[in-house]
N, CA, C and O of each residue as an XYZ file, in Angstrom:
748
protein
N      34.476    111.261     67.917
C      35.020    112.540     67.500
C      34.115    113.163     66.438
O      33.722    112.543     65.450
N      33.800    114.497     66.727
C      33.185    115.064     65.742
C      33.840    116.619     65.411
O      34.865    116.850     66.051
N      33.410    117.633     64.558
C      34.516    118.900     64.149
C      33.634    119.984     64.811
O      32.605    119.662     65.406
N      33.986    121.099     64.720
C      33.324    122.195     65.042
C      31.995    122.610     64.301
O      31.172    123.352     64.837
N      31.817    122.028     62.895
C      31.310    122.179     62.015
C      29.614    121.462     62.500
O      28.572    121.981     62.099
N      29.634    120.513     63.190
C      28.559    119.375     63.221
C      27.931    120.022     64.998
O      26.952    119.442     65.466
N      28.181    120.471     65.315
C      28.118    120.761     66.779
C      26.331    121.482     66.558
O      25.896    122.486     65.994
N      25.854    120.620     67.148
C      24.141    120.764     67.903
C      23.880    120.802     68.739
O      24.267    119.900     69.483
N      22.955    121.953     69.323
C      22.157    121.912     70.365
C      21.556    120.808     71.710
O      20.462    120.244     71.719
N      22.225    120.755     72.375
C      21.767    119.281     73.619
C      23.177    117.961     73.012
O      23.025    116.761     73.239
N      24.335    118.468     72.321
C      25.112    117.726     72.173
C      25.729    118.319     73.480
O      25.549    119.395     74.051
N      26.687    117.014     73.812
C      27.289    116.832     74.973
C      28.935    116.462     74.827
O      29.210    115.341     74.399
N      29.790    117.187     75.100
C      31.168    117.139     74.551
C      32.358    117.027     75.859
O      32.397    117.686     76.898
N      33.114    116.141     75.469
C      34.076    115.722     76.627
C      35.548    116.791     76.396
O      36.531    116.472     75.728
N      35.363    118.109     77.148
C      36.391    118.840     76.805
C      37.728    118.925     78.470
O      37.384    119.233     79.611
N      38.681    118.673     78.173
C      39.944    118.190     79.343
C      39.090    117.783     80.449
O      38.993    118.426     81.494
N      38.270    116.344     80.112
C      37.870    115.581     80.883
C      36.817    115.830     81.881
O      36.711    115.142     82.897
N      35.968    116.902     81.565
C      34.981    117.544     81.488
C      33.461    117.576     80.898
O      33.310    118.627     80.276
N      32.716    117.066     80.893
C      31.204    117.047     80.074
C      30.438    118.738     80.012
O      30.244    119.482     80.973
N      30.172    118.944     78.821
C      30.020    120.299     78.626
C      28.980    120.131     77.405
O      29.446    119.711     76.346
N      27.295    120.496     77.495
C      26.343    120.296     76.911
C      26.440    122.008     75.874
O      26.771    123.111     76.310
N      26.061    121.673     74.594
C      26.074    122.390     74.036
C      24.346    123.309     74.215
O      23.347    122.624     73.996
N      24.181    124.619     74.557
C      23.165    125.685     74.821
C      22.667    126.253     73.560
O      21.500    126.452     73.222
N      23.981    126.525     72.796
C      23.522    127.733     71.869
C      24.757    127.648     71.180
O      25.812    127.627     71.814
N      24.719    127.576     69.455
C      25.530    127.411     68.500
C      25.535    128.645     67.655
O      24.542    129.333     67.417
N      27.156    128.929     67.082
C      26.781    130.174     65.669
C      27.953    129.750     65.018
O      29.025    129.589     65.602
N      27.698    129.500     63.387
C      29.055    129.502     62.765
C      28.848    130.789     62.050
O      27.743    131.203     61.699
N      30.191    131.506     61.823
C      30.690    132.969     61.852
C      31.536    132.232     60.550
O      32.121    131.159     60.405
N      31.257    133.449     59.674
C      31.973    133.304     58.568
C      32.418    134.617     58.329
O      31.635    135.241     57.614
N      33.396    135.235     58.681
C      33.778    137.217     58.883
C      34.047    137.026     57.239
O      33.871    136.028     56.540
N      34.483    138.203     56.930
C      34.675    138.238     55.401
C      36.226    138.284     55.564
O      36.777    137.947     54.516
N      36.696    138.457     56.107
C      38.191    138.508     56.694
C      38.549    137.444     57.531
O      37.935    137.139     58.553
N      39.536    136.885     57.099
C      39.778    135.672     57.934
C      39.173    134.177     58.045
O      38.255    133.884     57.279
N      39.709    133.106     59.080
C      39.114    132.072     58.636
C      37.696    132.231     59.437
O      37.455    133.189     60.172
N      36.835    131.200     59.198
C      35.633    130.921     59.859
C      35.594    130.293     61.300
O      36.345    129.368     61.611
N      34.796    130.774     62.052
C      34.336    129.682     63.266
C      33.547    129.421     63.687
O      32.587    129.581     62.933
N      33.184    128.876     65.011
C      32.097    128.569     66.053
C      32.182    129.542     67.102
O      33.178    129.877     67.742
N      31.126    129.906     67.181
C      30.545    130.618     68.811
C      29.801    129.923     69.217
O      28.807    129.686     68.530
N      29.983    129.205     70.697
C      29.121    127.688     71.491
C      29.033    128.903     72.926
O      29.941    129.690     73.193
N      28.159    128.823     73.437
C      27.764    128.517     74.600
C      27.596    127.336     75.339
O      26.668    126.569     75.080
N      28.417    127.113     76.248
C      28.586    125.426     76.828
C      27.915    125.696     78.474
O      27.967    126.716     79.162
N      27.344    124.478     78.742
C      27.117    124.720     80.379
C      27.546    123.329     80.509
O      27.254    122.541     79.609
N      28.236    122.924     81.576
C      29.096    121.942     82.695
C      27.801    121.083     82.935
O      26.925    121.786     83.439
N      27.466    119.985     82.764
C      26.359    118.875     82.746
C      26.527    118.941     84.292
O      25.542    118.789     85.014
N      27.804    119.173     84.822
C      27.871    118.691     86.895
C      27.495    119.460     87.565
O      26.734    119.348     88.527
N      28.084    120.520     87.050
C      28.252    122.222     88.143
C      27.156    122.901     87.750
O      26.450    123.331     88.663
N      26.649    123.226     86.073
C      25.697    124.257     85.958
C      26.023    125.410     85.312
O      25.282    126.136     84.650
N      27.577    125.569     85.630
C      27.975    126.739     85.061
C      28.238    126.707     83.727
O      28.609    125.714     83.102
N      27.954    128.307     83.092
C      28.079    128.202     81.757
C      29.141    129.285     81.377
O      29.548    130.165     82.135
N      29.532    129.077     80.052
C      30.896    129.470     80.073
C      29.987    129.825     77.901
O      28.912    129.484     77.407
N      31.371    130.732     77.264
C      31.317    130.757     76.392
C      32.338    130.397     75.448
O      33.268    131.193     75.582
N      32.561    129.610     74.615
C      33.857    129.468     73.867
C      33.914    129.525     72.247
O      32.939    129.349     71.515
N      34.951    129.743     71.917
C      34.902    129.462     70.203
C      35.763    128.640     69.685
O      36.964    128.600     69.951
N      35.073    127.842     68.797
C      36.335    127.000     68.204
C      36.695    127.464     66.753
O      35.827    128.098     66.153
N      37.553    127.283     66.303
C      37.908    127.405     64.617
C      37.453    126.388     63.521
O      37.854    125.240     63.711
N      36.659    126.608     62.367
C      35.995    125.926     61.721
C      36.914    124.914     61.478
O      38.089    125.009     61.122
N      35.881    123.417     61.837
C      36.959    122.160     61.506
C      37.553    121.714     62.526
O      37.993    120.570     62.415
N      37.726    122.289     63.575
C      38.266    121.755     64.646
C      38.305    120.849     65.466
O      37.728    121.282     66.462
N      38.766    119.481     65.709
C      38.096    118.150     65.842
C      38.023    118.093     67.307
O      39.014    117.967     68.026
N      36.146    118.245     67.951
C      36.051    118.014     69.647
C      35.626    116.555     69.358
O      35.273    115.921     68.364
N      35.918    116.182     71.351
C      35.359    114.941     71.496
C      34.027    115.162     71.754
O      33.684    116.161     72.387
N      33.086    114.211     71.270
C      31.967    114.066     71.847
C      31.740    113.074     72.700
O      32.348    112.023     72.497
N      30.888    113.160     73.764
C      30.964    111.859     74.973
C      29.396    111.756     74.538
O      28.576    112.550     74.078
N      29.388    110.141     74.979
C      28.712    108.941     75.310
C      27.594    109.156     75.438
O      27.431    108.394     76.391
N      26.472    109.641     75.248
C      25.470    110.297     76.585
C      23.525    109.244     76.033
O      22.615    109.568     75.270
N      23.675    108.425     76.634
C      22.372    107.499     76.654
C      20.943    108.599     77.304
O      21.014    109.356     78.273
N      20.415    108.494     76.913
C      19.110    109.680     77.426
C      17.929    108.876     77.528
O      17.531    108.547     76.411
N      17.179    108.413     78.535
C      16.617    107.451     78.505
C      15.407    107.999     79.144
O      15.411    108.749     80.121
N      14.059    107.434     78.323
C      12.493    107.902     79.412
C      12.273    107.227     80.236
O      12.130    106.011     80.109
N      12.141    108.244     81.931
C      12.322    106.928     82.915
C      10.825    107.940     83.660
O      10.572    109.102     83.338
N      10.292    107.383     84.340
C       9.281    107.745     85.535
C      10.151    107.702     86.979
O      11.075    107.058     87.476
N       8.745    109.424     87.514
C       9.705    109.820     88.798
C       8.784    109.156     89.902
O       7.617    109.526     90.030
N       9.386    108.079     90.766
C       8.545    106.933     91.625
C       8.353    108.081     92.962
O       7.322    108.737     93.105
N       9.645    108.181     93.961
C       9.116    108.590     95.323
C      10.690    109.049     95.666
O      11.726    108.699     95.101
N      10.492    109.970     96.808
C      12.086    110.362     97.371
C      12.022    109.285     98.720
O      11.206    109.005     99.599
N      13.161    108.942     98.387
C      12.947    107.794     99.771
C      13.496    108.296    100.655
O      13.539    107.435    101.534
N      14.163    109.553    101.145
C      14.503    110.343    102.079
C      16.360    110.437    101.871
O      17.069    111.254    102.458
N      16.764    109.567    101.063
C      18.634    109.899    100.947
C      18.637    110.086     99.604
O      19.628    110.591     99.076
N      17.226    109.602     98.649
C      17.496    110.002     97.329
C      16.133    110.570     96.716
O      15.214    111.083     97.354
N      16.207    110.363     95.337
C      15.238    110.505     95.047
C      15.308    109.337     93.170
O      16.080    109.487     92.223
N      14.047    108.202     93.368
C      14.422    107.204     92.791
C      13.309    107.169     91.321
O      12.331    107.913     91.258
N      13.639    106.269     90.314
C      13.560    106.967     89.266
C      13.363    104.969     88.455
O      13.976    103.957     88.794
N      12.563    105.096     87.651
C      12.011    103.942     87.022
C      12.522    104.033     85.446
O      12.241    105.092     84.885
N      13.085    103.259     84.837
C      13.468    103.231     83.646
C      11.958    102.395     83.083
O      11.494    101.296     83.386
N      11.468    103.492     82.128
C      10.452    102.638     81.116
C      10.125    101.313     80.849
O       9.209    100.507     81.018
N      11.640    101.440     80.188
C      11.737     99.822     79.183
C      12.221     99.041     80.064
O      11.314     98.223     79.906
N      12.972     98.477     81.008
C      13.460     98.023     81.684
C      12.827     97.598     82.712
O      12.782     96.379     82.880
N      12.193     98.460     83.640
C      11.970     98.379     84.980
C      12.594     98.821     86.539
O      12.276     99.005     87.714
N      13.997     98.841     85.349
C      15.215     98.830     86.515
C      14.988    100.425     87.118
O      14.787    101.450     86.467
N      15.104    100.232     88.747
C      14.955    101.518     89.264
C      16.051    102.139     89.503
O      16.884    101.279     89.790
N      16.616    103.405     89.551
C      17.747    104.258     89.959
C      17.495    104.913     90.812
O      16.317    105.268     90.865
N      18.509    105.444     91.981
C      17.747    106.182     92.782
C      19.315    107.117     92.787
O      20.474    106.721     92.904
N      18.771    108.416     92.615
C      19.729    109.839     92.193
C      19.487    110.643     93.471
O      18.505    110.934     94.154
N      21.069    110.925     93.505
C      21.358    112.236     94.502
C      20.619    113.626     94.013
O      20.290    113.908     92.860
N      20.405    114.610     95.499
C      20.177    116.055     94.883
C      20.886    116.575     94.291
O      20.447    117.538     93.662
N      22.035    116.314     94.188
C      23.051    117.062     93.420
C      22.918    116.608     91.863
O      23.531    117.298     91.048
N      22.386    115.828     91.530
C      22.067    115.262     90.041
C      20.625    115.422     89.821
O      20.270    115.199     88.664
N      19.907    115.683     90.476
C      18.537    115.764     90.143
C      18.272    117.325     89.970
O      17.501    117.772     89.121
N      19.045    118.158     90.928
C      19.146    119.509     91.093
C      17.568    120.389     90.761
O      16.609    119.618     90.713
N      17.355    121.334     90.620
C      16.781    122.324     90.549
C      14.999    121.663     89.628
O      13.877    122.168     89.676
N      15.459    120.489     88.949
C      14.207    119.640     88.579
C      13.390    119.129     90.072
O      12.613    118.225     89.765
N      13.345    119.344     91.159
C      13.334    118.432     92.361
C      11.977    119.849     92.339
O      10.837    119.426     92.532
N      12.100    121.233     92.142
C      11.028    121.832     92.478
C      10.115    121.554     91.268
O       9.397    122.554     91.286
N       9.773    120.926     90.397
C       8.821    120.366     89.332
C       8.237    119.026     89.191
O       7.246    118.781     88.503
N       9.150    117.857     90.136
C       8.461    116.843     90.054
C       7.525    116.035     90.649
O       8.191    115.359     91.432
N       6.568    115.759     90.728
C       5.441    115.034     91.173
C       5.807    113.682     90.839
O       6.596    113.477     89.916
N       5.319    112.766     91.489
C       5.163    111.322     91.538
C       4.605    110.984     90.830
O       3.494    111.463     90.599
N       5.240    109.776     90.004
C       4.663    108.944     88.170
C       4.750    110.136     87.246
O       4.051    110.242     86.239
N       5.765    111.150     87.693
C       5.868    112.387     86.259
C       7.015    111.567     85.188
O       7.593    110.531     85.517
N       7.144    112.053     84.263
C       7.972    111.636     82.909
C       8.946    112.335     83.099
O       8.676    113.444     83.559
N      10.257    112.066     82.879
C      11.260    112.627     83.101
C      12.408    111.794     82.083
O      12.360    110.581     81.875
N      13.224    112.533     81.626
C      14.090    111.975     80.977
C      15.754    111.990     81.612
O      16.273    113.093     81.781
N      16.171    111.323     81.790
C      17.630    110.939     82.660
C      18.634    110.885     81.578
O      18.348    110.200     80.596
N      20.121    111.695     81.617
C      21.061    111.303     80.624
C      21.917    110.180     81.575
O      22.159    110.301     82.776
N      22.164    109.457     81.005
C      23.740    108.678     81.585
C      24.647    108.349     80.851
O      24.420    107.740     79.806
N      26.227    108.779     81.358
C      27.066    108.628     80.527
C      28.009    107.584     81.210
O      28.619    107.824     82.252
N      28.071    106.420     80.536
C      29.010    105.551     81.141
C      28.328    104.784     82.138
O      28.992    104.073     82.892
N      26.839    104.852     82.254
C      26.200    103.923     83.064
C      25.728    104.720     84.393
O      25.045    104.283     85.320
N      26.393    106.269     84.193
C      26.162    106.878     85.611
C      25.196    107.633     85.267
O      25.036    108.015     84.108
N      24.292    107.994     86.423
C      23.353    109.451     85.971
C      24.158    110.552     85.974
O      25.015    110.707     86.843
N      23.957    111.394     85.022
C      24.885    112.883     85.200
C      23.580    113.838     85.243
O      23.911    114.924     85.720
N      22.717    113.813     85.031
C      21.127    114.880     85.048
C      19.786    114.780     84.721
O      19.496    114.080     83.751
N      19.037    115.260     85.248
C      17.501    115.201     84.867
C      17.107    116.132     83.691
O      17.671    117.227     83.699
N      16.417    115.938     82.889
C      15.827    116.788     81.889
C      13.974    116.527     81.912
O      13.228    115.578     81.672
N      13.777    118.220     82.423
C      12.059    117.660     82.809
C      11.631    118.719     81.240
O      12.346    119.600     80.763
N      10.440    118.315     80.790
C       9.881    118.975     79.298
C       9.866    120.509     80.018
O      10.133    120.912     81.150
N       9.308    121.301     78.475
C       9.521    122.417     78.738
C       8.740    122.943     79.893
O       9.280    123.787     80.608
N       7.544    122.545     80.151
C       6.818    122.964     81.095
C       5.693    121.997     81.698
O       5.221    120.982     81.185
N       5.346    122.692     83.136
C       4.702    121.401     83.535
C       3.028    121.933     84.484
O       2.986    123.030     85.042
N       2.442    121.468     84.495
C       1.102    122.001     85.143
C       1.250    121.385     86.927
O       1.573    120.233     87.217
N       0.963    122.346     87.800
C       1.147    122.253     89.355
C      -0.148    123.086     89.692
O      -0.740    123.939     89.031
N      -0.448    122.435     91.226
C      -1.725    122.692     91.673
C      -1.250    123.457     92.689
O      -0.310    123.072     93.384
N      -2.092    125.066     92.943
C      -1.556    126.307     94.013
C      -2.016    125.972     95.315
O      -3.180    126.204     95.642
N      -1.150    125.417     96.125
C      -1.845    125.027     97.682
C      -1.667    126.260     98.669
O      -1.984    126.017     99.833
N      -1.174    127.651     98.372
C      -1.130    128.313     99.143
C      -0.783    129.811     98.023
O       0.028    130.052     97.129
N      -2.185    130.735     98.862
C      -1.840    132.035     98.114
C      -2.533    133.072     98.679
O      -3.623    132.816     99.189
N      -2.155    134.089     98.687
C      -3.148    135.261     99.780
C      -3.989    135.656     98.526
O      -3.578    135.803     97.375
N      -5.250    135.795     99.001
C      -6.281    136.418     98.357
C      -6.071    137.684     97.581
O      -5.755    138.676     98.237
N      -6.221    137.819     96.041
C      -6.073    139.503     95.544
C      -6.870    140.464     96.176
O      -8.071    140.253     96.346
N      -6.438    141.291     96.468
C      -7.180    142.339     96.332
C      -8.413    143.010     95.781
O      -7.899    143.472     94.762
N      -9.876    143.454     95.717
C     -10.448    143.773     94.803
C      -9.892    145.254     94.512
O      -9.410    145.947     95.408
N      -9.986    145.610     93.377
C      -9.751    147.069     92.727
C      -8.056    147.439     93.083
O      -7.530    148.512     93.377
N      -7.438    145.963     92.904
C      -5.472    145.894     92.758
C      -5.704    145.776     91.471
O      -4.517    145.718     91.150
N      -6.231    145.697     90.530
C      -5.762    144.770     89.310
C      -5.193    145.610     88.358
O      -4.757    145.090     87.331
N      -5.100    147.076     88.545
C      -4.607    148.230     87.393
C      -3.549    148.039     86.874
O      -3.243    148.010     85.682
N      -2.683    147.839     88.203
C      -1.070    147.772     87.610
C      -0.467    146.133     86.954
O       0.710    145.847     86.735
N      -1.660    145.257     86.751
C      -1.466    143.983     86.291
C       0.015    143.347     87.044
O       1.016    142.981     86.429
N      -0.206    143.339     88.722
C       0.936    143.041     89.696
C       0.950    141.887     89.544
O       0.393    141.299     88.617
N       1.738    141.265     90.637
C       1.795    140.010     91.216
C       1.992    139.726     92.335
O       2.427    140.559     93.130
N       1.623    138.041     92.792
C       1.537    138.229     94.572
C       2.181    136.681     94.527
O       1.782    135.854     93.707
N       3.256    136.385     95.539
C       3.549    134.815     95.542
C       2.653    134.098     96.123
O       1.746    134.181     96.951
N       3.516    132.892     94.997
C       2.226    131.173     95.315
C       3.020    130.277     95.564
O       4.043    130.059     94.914
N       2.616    129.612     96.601
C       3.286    127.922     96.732
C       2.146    126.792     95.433
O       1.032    126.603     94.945
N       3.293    126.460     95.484
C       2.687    124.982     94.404
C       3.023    123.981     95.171
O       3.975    123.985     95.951
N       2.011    122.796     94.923
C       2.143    121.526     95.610
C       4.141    120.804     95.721
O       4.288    119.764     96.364
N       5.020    121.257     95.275
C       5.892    120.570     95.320
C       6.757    121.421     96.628
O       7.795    121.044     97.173
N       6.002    122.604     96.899
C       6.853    123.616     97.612
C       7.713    124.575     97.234
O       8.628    125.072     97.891
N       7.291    124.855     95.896
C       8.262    125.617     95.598
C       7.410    127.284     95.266
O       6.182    127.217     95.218
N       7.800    128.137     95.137
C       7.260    129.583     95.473
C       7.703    130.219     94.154
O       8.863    130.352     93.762
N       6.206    130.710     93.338
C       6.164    130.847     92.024
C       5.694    132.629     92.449
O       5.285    132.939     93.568
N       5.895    133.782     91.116
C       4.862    135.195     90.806
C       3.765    134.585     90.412
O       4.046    133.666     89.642
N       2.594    134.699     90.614
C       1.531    134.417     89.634
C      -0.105    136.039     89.767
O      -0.616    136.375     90.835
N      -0.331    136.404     88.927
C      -1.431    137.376     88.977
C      -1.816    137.292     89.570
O      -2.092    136.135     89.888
N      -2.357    138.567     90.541
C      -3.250    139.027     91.561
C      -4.814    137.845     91.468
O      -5.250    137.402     92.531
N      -5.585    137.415     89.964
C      -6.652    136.834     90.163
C      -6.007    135.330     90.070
O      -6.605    134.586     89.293
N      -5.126    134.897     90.598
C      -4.921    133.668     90.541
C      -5.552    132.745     91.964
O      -4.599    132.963     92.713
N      -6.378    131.999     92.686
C      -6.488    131.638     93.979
C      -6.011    130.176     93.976
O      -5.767    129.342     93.104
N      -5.972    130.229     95.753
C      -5.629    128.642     96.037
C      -6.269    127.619     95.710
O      -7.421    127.556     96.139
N      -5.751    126.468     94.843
C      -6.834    125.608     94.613
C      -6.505    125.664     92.923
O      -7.098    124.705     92.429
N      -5.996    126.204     92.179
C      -5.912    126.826     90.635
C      -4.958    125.724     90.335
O      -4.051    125.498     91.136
N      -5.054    125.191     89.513
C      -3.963    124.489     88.682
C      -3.194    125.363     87.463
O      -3.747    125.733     86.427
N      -2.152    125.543     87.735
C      -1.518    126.334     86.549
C      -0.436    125.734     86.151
O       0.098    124.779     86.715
N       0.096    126.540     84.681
C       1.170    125.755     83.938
C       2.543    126.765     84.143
O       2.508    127.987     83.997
N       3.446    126.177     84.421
C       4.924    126.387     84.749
C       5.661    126.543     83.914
O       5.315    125.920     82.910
N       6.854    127.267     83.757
C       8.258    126.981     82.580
C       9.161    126.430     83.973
O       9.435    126.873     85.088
N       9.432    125.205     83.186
C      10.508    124.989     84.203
C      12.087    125.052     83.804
O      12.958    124.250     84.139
N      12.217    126.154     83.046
C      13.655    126.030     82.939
C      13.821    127.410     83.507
O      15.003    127.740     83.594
N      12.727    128.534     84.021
C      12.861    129.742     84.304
C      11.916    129.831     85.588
O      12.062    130.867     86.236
N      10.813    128.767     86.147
C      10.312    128.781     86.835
C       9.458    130.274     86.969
O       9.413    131.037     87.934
N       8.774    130.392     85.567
C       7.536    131.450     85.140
C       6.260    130.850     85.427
O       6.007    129.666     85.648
N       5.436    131.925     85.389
C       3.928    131.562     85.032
C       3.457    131.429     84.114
O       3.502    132.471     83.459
N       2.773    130.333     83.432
C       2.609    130.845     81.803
C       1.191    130.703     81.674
O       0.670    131.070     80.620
N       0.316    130.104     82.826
C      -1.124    130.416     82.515
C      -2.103    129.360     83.660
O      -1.696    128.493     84.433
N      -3.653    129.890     83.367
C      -4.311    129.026     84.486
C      -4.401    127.676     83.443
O      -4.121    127.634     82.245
N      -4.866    126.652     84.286
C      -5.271    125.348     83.615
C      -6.615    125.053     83.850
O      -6.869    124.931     85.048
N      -7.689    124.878     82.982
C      -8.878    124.919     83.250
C      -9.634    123.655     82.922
O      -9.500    123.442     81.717
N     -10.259    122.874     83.412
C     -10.026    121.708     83.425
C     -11.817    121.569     82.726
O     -12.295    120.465     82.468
């Protein structure tokens, strides 16, 4: 148990039996009235995010949540399986728990796994990650005025904007929580 007061960012809170990761925190102190919390929560299962407030002091549960550095091995075709560091011990996670990380990961990437209660509940990949462009139509010469964009496949298959002078063959760096372009990689 912890209060409204202590509530951080990537905390994870068990609300009517529910896991609900904390996004975004504000304590509000009006000049009128008592004080509170403004949380932005998103559902660790579903994704969805919701907004709530609690009243300063207000005692939530916090749940369990082990976060462990594991390496991403291979999809063995019903999952996709996952190496704990320290251990050895392998896990192998549904799409529905690996979710939307599945277009960022490459084989032997670093990945961090929460589990609560021994189960996986999600993947957490760093903020961004470098992918190699296996497919892109050639720019244009004398397109470049309006500083456009033209789609790219990246080696994992997934279909990124990236600048007109970007070609196939380019290694570039990713946001993967927005799946942006954020630049070439030049080796």
């Amino acid at each position: 148990m912890a209060t409204s007061n202590d509530l951080k960012n990537g905390m994870v809170l068990n609300i009517d039996g529910q896991l609900w990761a904390v996004i975004e925190f504000q304590h509000v102190k009006p000049g009128k009235g008592p004080a509170f919390v403004r949380t932005k929560l998103k559902n660790v299962l579903s994704g969805k995010v919701v907004d709530k407030t609690f009243n300063a002091g207000v005692k939530v549960e916090t749940a369990n949540v082990d976060k462990r550095d594991m390496t991403y091995l291979y999809n063995d075709g019903t999952g996709y399986v996952f190496m704990d560091k320290d251990t050895y011990d392998q896990f192998t996670l549904g799409a529905e728990i690996v979710g939307d990380a599945v277009n960022y990961l490459l084989e032997n990437q670093e990945a961090v796994v929460a589990l609560h209660e021994g189960n996986p509940i999600y993947v957490e990949l760093p903020a961004s990650v470098v992918l190699l462009i296996t497919y892109t139509e050639p720019g244009l010469q004398g397109d470049r005025s309006t500083g456009g964009s033209k789609p790219a496949t990246v080696e994992t298959g997934l279909e990124i904007q990236v600048p007109l002078f970007v070609e196939q063959g380019t290694r570039v760096k990713i946001d993967t929580r927005t799946g942006d372009y954020l630049g070439r990689i030049t080796d």
